[in-house]
DRENDO-1510 file (C-alpha; in Angstrom, 1 decimal, always signed):
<recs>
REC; n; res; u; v; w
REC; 1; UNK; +0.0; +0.0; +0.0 .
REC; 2; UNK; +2.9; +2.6; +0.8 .
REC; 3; UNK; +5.2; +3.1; -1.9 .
REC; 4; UNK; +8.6; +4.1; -0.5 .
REC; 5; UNK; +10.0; +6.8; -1.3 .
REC; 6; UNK; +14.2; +7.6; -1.5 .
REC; 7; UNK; +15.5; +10.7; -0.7 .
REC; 8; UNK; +18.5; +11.7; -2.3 .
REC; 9; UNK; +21.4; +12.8; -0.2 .
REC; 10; UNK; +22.8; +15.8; -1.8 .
REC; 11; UNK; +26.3; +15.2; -0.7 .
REC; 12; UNK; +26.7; +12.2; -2.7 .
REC; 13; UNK; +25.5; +14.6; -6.0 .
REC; 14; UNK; +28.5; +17.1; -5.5 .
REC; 15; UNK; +31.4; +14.4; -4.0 .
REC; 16; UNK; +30.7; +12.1; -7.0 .
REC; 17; UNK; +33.0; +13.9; -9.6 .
REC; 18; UNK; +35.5; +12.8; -6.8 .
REC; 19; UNK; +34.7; +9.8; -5.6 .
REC; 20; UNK; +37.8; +7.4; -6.5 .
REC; 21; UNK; +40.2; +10.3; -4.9 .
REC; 22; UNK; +42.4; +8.9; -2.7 .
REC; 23; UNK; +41.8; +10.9; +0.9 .
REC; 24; UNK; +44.5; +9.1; +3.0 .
REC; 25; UNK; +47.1; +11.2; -0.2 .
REC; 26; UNK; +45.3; +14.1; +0.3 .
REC; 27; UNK; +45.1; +13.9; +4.4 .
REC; 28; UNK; +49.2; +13.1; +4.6 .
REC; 29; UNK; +49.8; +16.5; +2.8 .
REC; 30; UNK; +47.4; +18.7; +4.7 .
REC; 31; UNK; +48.1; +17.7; +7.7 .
REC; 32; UNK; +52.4; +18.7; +6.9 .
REC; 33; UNK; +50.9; +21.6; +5.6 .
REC; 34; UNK; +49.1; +22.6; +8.4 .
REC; 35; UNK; +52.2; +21.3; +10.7 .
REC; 36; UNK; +54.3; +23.2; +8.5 .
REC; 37; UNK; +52.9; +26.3; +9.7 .
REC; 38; UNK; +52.6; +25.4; +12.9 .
REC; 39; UNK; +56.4; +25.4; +13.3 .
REC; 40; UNK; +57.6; +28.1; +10.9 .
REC; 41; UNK; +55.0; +30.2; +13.8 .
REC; 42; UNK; +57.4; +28.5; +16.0 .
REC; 43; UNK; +60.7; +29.0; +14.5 .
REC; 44; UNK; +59.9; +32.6; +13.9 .
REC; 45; UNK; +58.0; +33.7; +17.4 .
REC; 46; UNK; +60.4; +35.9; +18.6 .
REC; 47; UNK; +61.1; +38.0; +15.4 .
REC; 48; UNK; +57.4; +39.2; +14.5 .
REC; 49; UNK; +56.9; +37.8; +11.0 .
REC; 50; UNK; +53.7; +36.5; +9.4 .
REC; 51; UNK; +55.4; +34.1; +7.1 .
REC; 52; UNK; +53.5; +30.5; +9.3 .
REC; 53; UNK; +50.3; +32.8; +7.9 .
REC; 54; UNK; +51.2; +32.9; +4.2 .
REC; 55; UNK; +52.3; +29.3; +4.4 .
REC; 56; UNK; +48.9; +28.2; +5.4 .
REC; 57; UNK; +47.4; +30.9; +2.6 .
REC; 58; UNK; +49.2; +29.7; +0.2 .
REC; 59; UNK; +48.6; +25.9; +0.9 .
REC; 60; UNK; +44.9; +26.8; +0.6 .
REC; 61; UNK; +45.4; +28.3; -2.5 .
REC; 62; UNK; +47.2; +24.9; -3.3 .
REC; 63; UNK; +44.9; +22.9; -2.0 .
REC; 64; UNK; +42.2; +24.5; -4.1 .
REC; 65; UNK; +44.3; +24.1; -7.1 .
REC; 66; UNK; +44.9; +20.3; -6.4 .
REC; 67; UNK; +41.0; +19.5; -6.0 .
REC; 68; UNK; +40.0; +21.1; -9.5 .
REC; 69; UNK; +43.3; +19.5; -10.9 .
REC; 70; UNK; +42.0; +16.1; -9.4 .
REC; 71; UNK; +38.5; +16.6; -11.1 .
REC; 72; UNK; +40.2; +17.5; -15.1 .
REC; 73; UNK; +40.9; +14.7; -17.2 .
REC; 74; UNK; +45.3; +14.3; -17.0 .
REC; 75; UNK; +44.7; +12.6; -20.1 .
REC; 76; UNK; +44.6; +15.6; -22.0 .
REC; 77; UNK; +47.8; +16.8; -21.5 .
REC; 78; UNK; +49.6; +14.1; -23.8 .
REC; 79; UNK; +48.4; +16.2; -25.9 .
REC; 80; UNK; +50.2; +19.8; -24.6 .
REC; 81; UNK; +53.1; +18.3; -24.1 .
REC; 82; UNK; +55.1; +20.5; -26.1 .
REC; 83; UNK; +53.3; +23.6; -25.3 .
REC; 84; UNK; +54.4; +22.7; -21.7 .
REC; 85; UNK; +57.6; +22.3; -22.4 .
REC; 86; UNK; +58.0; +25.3; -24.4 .
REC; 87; UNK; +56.5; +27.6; -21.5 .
REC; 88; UNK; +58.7; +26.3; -19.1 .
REC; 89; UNK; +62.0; +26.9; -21.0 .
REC; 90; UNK; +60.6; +30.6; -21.8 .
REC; 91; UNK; +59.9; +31.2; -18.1 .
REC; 92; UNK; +63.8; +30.0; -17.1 .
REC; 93; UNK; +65.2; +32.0; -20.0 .
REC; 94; UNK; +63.3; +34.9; -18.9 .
REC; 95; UNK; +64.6; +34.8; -15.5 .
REC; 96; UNK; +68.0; +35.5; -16.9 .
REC; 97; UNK; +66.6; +38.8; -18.8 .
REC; 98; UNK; +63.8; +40.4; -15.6 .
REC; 99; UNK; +64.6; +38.2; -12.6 .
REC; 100; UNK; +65.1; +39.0; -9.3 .
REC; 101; UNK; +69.0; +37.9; -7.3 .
REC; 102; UNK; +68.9; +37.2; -4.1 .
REC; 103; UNK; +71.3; +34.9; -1.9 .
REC; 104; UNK; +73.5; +34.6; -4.6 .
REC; 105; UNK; +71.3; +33.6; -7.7 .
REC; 106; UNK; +69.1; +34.8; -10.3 .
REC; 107; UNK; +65.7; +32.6; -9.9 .
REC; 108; UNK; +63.2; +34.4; -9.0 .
REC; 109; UNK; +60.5; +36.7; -11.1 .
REC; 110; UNK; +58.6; +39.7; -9.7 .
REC; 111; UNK; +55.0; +40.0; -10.7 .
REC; 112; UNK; +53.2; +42.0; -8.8 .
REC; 113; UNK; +55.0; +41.5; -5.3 .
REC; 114; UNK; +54.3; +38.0; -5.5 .
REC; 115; UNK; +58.1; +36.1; -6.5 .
REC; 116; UNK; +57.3; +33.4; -8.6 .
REC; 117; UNK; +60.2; +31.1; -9.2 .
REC; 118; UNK; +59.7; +29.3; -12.4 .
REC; 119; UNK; +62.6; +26.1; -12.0 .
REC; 120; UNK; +60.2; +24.7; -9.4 .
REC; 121; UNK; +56.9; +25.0; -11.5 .
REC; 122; UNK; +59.5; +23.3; -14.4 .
REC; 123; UNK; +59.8; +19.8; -12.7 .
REC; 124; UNK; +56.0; +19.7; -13.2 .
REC; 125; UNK; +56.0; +20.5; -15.9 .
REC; 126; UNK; +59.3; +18.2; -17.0 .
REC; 127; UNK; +57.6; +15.2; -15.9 .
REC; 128; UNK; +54.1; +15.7; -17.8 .
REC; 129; UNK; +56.6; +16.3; -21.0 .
REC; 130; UNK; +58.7; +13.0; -19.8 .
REC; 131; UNK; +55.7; +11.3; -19.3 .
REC; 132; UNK; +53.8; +11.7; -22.7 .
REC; 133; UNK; +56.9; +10.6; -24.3 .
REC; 134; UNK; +57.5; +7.3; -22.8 .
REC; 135; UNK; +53.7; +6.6; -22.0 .
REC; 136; UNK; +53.5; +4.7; -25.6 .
REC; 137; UNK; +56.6; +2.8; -25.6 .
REC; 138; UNK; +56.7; -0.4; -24.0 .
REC; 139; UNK; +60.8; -0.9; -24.1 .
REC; 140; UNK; +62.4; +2.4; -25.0 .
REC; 141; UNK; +65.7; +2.1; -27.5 .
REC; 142; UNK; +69.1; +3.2; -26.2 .
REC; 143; UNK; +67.8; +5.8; -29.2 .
REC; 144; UNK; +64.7; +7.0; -27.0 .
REC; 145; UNK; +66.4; +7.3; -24.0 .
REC; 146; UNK; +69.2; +9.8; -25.4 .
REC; 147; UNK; +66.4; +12.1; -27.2 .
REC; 148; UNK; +64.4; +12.2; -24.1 .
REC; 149; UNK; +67.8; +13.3; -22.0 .
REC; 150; UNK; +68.5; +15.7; -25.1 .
REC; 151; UNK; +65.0; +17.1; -24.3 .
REC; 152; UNK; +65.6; +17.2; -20.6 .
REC; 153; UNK; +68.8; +19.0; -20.9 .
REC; 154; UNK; +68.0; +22.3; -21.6 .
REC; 155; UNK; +65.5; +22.9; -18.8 .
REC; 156; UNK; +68.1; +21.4; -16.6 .
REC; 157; UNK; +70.7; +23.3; -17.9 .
REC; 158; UNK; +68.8; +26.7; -18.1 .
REC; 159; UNK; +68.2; +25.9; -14.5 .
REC; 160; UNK; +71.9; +25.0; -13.1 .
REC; 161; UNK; +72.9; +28.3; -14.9 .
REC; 162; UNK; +71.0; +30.2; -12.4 .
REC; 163; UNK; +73.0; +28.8; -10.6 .
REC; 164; UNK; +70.3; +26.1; -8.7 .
REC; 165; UNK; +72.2; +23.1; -7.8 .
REC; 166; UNK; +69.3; +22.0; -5.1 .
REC; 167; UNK; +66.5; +21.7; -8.3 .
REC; 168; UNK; +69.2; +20.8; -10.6 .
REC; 169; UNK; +69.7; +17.3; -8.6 .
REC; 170; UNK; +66.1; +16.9; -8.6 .
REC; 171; UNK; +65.8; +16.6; -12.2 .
REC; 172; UNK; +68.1; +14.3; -12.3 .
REC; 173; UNK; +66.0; +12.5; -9.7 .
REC; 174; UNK; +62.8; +12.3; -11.4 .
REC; 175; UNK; +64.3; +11.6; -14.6 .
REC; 176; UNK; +66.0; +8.3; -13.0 .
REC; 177; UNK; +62.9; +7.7; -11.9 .
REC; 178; UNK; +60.7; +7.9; -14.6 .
REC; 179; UNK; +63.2; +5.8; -16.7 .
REC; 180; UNK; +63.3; +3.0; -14.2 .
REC; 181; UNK; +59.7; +2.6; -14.1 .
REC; 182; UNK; +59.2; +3.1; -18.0 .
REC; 183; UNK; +61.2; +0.2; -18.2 .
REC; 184; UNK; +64.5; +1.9; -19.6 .
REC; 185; UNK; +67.5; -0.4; -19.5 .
REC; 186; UNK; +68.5; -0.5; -15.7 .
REC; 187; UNK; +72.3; -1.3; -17.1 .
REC; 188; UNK; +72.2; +1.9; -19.3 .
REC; 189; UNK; +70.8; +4.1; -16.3 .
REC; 190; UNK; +74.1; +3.0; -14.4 .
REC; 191; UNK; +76.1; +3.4; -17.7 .
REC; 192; UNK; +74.6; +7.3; -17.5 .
REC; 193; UNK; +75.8; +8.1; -14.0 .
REC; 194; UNK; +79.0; +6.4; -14.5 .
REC; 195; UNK; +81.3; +9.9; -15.7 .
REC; 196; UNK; +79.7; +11.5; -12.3 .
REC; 197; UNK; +81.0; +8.0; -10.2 .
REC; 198; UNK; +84.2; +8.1; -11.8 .
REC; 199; UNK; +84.9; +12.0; -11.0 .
REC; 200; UNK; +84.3; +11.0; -7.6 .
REC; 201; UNK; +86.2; +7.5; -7.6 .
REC; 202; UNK; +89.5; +9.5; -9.4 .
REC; 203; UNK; +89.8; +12.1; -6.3 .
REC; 204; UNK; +89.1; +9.9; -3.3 .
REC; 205; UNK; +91.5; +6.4; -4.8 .
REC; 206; UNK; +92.9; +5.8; -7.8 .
REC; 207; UNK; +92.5; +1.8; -7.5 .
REC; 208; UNK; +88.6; +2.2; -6.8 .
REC; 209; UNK; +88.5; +4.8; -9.4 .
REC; 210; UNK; +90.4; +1.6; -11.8 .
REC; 211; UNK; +88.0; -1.0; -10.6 .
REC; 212; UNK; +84.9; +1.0; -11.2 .
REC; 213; UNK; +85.7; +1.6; -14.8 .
REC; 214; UNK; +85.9; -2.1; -15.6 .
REC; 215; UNK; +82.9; -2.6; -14.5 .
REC; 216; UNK; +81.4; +0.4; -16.2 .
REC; 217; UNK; +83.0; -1.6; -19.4 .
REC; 218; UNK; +81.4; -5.0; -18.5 .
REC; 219; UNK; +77.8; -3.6; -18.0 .
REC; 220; UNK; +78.6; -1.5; -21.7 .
REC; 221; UNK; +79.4; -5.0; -23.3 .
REC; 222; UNK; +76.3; -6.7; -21.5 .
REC; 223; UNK; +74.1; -3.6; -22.2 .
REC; 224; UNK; +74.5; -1.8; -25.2 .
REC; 225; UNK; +74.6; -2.4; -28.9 .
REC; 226; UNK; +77.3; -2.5; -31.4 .
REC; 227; UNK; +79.7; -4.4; -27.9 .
REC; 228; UNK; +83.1; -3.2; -29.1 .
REC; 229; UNK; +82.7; +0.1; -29.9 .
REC; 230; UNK; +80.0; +0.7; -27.0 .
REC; 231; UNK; +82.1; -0.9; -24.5 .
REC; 232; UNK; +85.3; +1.0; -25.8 .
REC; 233; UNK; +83.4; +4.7; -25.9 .
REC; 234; UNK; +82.5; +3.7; -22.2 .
REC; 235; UNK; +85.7; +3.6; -21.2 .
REC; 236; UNK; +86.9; +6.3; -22.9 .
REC; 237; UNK; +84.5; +8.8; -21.5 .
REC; 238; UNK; +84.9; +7.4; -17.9 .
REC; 239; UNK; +88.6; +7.6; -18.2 .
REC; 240; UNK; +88.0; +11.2; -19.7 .
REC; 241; UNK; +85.6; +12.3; -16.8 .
REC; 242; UNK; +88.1; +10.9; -14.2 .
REC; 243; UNK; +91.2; +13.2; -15.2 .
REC; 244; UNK; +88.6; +16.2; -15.9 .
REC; 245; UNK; +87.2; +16.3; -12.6 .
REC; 246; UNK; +90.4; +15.8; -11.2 .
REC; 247; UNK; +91.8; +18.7; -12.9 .
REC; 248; UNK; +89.0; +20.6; -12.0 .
REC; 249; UNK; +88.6; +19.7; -8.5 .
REC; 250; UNK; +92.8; +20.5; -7.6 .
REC; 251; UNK; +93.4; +23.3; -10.2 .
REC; 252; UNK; +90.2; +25.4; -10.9 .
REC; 253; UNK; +88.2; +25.0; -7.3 .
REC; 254; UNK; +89.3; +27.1; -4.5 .
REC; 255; UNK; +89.2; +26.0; -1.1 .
REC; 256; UNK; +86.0; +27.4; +0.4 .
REC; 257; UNK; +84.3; +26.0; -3.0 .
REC; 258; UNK; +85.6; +22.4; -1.9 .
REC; 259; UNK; +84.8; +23.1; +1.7 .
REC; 260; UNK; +81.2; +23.8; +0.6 .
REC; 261; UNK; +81.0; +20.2; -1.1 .
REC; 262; UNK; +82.8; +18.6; +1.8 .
REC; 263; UNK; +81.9; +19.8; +4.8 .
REC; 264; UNK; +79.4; +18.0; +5.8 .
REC; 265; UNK; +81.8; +15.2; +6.1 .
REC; 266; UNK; +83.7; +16.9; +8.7 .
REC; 267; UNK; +81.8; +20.5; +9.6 .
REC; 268; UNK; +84.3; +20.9; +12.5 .
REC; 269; UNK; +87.1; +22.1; +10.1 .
REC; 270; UNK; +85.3; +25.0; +9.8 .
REC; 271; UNK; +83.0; +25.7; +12.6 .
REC; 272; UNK; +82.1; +29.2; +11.7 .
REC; 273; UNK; +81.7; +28.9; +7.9 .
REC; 274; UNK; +80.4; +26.1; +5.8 .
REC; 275; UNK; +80.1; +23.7; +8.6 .
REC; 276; UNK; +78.1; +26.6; +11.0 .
REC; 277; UNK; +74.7; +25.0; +9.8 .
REC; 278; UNK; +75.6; +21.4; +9.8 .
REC; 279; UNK; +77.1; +21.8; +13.4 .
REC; 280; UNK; +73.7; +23.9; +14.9 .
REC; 281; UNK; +71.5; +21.6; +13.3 .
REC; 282; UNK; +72.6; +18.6; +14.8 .
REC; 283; UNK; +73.1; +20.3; +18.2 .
REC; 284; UNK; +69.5; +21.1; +17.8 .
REC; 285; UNK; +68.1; +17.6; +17.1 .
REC; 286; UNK; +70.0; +15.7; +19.6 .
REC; 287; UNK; +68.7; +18.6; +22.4 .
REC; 288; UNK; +65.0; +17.6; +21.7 .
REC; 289; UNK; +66.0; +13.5; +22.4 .
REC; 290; UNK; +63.0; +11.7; +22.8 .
REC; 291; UNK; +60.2; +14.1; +23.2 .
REC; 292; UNK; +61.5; +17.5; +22.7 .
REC; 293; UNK; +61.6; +20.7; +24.6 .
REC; 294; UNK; +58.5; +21.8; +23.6 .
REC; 295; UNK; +56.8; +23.9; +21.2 .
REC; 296; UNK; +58.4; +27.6; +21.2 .
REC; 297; UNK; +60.9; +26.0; +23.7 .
REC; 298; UNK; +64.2; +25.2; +21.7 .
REC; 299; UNK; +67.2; +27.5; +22.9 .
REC; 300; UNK; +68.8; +26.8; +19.4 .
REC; 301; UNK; +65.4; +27.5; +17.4 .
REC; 302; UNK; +64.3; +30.9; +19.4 .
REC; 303; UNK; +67.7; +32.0; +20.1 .
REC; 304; UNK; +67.9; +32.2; +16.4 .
REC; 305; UNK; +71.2; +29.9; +16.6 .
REC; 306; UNK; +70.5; +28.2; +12.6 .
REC; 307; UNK; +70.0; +30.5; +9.7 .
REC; 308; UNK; +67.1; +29.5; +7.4 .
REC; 309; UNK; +65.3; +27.3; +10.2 .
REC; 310; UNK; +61.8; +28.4; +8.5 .
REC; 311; UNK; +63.1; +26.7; +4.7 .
REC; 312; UNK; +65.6; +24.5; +4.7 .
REC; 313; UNK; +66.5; +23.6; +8.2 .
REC; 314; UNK; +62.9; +23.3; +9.6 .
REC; 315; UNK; +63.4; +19.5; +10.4 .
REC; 316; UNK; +66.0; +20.6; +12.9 .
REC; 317; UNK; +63.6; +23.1; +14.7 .
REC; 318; UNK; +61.5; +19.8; +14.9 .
REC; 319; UNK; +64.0; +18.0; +16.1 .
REC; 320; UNK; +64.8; +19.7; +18.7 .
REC; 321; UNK; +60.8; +21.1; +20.0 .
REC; 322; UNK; +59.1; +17.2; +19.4 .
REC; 323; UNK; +61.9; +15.2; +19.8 .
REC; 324; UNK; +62.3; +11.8; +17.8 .
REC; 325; UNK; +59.0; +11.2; +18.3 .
REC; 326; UNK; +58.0; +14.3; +16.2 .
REC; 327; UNK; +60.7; +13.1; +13.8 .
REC; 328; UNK; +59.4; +10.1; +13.1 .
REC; 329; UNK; +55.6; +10.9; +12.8 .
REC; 330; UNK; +57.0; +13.4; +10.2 .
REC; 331; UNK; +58.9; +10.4; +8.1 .
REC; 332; UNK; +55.9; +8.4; +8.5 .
REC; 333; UNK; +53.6; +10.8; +7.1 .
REC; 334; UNK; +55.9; +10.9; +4.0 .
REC; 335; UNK; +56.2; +7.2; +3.7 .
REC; 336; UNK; +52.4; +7.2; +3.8 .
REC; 337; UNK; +52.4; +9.3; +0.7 .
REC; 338; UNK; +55.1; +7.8; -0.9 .
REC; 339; UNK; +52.9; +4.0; -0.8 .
REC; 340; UNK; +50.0; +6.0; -2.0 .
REC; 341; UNK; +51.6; +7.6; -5.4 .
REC; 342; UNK; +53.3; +3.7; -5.3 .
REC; 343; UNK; +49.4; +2.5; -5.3 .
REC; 344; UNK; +48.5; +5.2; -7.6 .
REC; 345; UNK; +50.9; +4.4; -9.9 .
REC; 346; UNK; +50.0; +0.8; -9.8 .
REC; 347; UNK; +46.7; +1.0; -10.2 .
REC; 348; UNK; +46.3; +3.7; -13.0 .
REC; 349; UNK; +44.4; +2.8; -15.9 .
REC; 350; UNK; +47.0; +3.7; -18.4 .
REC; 351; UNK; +50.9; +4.0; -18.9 .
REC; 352; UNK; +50.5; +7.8; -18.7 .
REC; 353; UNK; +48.6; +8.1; -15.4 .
REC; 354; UNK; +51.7; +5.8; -13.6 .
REC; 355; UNK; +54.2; +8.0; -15.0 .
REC; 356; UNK; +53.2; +11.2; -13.8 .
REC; 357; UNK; +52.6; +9.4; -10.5 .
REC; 358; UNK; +56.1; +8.0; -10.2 .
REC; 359; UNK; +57.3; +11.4; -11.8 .
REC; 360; UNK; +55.9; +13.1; -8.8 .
REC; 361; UNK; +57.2; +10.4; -6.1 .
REC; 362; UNK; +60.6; +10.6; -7.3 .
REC; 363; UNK; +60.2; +14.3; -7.3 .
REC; 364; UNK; +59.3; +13.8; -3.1 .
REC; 365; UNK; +61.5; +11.6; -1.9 .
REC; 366; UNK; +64.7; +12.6; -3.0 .
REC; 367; UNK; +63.6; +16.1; -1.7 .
REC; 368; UNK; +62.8; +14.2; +1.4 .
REC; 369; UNK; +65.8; +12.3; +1.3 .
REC; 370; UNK; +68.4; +15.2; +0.7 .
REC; 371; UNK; +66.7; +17.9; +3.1 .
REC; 372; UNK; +66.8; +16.1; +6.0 .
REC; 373; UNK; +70.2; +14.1; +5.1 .
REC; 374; UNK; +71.4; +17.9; +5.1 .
REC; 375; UNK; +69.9; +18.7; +8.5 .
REC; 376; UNK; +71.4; +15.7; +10.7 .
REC; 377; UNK; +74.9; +15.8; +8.6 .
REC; 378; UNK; +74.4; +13.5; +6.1 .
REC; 379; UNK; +74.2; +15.5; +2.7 .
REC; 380; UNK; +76.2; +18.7; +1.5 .
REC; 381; UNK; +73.7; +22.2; +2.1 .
REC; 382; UNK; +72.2; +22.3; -1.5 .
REC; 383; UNK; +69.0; +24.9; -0.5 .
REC; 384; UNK; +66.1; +21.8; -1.5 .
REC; 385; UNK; +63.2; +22.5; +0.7 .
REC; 386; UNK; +61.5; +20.0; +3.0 .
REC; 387; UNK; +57.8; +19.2; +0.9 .
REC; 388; UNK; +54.7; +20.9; +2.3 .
REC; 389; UNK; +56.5; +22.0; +5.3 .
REC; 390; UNK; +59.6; +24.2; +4.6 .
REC; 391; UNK; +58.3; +28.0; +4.0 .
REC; 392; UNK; +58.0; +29.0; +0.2 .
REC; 393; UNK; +55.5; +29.9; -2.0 .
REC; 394; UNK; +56.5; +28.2; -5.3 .
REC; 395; UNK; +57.3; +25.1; -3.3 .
REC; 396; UNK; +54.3; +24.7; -2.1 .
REC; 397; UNK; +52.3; +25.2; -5.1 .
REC; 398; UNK; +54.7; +23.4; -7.1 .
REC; 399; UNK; +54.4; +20.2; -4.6 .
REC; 400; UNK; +50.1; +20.7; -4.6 .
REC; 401; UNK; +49.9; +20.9; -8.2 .
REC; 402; UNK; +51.5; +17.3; -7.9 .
REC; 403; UNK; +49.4; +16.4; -5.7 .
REC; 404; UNK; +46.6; +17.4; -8.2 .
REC; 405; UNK; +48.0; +15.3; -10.7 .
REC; 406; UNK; +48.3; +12.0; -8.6 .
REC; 407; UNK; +44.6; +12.5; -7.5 .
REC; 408; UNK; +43.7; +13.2; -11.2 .
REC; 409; UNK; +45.2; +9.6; -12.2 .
REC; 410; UNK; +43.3; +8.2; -9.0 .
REC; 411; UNK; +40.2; +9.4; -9.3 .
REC; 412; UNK; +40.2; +7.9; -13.1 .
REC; 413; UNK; +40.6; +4.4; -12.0 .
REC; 414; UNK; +38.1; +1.3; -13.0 .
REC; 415; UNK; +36.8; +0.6; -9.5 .
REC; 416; UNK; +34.1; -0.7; -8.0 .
REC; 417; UNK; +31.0; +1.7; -7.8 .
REC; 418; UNK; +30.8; +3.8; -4.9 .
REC; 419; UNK; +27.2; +6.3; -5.9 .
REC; 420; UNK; +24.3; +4.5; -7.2 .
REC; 421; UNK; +22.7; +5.7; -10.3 .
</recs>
């Protein structure tokens, strides 16, 4: 006799463009945002600046970005590939003409007081453009891989002119990345890094420095085509590199150049200079032990004892306020959204989508890796910001437009139902 009747719930109507999002992606990088803020406030108490408040602002603006991002259809962009690519090189070539210096380089531009630096919008934008052009080949050619590195070069190069070491490095790291998981010859990825391992090898032992080119040889005859001349140009070039680097590392560095690159392997040699920040930052993240001092309690972070605790050494001011405990919910909040981009990437319904997902993990986790390898004496200071919780603008866009991207490949996956018709 009663018919029933369904009420629609309204929420389902607006989520559904969103519904194969994945939240636990998006919930790892707001709440580093959020902490973010929370300790540049800290860091930064004592001095009367607002930058914690334009952290969060622009996060929100991020954030806002990232959602209507996730909702667009990534496939499209296969097709703007080169349009990308050309914008970004015109943005890093303009820098050289209109942009702004400060600490030593030329990277920022000035538009309208906002200082937009273009190299970190570029690795975006370099891994959609890697991206579309492996997404159709199954097993790239030694012939592939060197046009795509051709391609890749003169972003890269653009950007270590500026000069950008920090971004630089990441380039390299996303472009590893992308390779290995577009299936790229693992032996020719070694055979690529091998001049930079022998320039290394030549200055610390000549024996190693020996060894290592042999085996650079044997993986050129296992790896590459045409054995004998491959193997034999493999050589050459490592044994090349070796006497280069040496040359330019005894003859044409001076010592506070080398002492920059070195340092961190022994900061006490020179306390008050290039090891001042390597030294401070450890002091500060042993202080906090197990639990930390506090919030806006750390005698190294309020005392103002570490330059640049609000960007680059902000893991040390949480070191030493939470403790390891702090530290370690940090790490685990980044392993949590490196397994999602790994699912993501998994999962994605085409070659594309799990490139630009792995594009934008690589792109994370050796920013990860390097900024807080820097911070407890690990790594040489190379200026690469901790994601989502070091202060800067252009970081922080950059970092939730790739965010935007990963939910875009996510929410286009072939799963199970979640609305009813």
């Amino acid at each position: 006799m009663f018919q029933r009747i369904q009420v629609k719930n309204p929420w389902k109507s607006i989520l559904k463009p969103w519904a194969e999002i994945d939240p636990w992606l998006f919930a790892a990088c707001i709440g580093l945002t959020v902490f973010g803020g929370i300790m540049i406030h800290s860091v930064e108490i004592n001095q009367g600046l607002i930058n914690w408040w334009r952290h969060w602002v622009t996060g929100g603006v991020g954030l806002c970005l990232a959602i209507l991002i996730s909702r667009c259809r990534y496939e499209v962009l296969i097709e703007w590939k080169w349009p990308i690519y050309i914008a970004i090189n015109l943005s890093l070539i303009a820098v050289r003409f209109i942009g702004s210096t400060g600490l030593g380089a030329q990277r920022w531009i000035n538009i309208g007081g906002f200082y937009l630096q273009p190299s970190e919008f570029a690795k975006i934008g370099m891994i959609i453009t890697l991206a579309a052009l492996m997404h159709d080949k199954t097993v790239p050619t030694l012939r592939d891989m060197l046009k795509m590195l051709a391609i890749m070069a003169v972003p890269w190069g653009l950007i270590f002119a500026e000069p950008n070491l920090g971004t630089s490095l990441v380039f390299g790291a996303i472009t590893m990345g992308m390779f290995y998981w577009g299936n790229v010859n693992p032996g020719w990825l070694i055979l690529l890094f091998s001049p930079l391992f022998s320039v290394l090898l030549n200055n610390l032992s000549t024996p190693i420095w020996v060894g290592w080119i042999l085996v650079a040889g044997v993986i050129a005859w296992r790896s590459l085509p045409w054995r004998w001349l491959g193997t034999f140009g493999t050589v050459l070039v490592n044994v090349v590199s070796g006497h280069v680097g040496h040359i330019f590392w005894s003859v044409l560095l001076k010592d506070y150049q080398k002492m920059r690159l070195t340092g961190f392997l022994n900061p006490e040699k020179d306390p008050l200079g290039s090891g001042y920040h390597l030294i401070q930052s450890r002091i500060a993240i042993g202080a906090g032990e197990l639990k930390g001092r506090g919030l806006n309690q750390g005698t190294q972070t309020q005392l103002n004892f570490i330059p640049e605790q609000h960007t680059d050494f902000i893991f040390s001011a949480i070191g030493e306020e939470l403790g390891f405990i702090g530290c370690v919910l940090v790490l685990f909040c980044f392993w949590l959204i490196c397994l999602r981009l790994v699912i993501i990437a998994q999962t994605a319904n085409d070659n594309f989508g799990s490139l630009l997902a792995i594009g934008i993990l690589s792109m994370l986790i050796f920013q990860v890796f390097v900024n807080i390898g820097m911070n407890i004496g690990l790594a040489p200071v190379t200026g690469i910001p901790l994601p989502f919780l070091s202060y800067g603008n252009a970081s922080l866009l950059s970092n939730f437009l790739g965010l935007g991207l990963a939910e875009s490949v996510a929410n286009r996956r072939q799963r199970k139902k979640m609305w009813n018709r």
